[in-house]
C-alpha positions in Angstrom: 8.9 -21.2 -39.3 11.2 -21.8 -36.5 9.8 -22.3 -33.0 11.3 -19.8 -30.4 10.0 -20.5 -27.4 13.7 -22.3 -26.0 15.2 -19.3 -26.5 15.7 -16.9 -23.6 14.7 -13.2 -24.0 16.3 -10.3 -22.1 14.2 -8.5 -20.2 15.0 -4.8 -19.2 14.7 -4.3 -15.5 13.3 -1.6 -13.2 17.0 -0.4 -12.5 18.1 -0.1 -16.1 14.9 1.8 -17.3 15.4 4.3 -14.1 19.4 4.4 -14.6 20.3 2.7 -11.2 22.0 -0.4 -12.7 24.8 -1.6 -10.0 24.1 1.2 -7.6 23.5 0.3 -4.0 19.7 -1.0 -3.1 19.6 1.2 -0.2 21.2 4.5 1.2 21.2 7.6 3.1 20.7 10.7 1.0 20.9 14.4 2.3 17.4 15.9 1.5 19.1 18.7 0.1 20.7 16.9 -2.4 17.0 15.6 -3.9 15.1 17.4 -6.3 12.0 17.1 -7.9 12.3 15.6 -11.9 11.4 18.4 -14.7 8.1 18.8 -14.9 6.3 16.1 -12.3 2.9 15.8 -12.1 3.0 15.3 -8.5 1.2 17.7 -6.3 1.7 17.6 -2.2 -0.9 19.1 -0.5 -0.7 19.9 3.3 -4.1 18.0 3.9 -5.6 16.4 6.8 -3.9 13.2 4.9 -0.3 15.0 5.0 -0.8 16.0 8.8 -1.6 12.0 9.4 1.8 11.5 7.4 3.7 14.0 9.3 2.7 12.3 12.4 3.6 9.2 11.4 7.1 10.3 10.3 7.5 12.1 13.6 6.9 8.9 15.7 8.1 6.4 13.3 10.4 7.9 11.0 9.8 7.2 7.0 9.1 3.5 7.1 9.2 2.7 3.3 12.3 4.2 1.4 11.5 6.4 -1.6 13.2 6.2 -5.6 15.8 8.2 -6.5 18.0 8.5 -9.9 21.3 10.0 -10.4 21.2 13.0 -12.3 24.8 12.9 -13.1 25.5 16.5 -11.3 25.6 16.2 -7.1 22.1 16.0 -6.7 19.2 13.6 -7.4 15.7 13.3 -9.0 12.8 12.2 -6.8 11.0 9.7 -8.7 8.5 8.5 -6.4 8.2 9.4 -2.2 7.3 13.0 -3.0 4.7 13.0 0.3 7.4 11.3 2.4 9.8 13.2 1.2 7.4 17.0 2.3 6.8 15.0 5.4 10.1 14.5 6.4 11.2 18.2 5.1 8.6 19.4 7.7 9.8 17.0 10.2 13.3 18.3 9.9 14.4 15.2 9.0 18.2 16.0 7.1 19.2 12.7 5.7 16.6 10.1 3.7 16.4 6.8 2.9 16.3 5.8 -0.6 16.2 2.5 -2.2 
């Protein structure tokens, strides 16, 4: 048996699994153009948690960017940021940062 262990194996990356190959690592988004993805699993509550958050996004603005994909019409699927992304709806916050 042949030993493999010179050979170099392609790994797929974050970007190709989510569809983002060679798009920009960070940019402005209207809110209004992101969507939730069919079916997510993710429920926002408006807690004592998402008061904190809203604070925080009042003050600071959203500090970490959220993901995003494509979803080859106008518009694009929230992958993960949904809290940031109620938070900053609340706020009235019209563009977002996604990375």
């Amino acid at each position: 048996m042949k030993n493999r262990s010179g050979e170099k194996i392609k790994l797929t990356s974050i970007d190709e699994l989510l569809g983002v190959v060679n798009e920009e690592s960070a940019m402005e988004i209207e809110i209004s153009r992101i969507h939730a993805f069919k079916n997510h699993p993710f429920k926002v509550l408006d807690d004592e948690k998402m008061a904190d958050l809203v604070e925080s996004v009042k003050v600071n603005g959203v500090l970490t960017p959220v993901l995003l994909r494509f979803d080859g019409e106008d518009g694009y699927e929230m992958i993960s940021g949904h809290r940031r992304m109620h938070a900053a709806t609340i706020v009235g916050l019209e563009l977002f940062l996604q990375s």
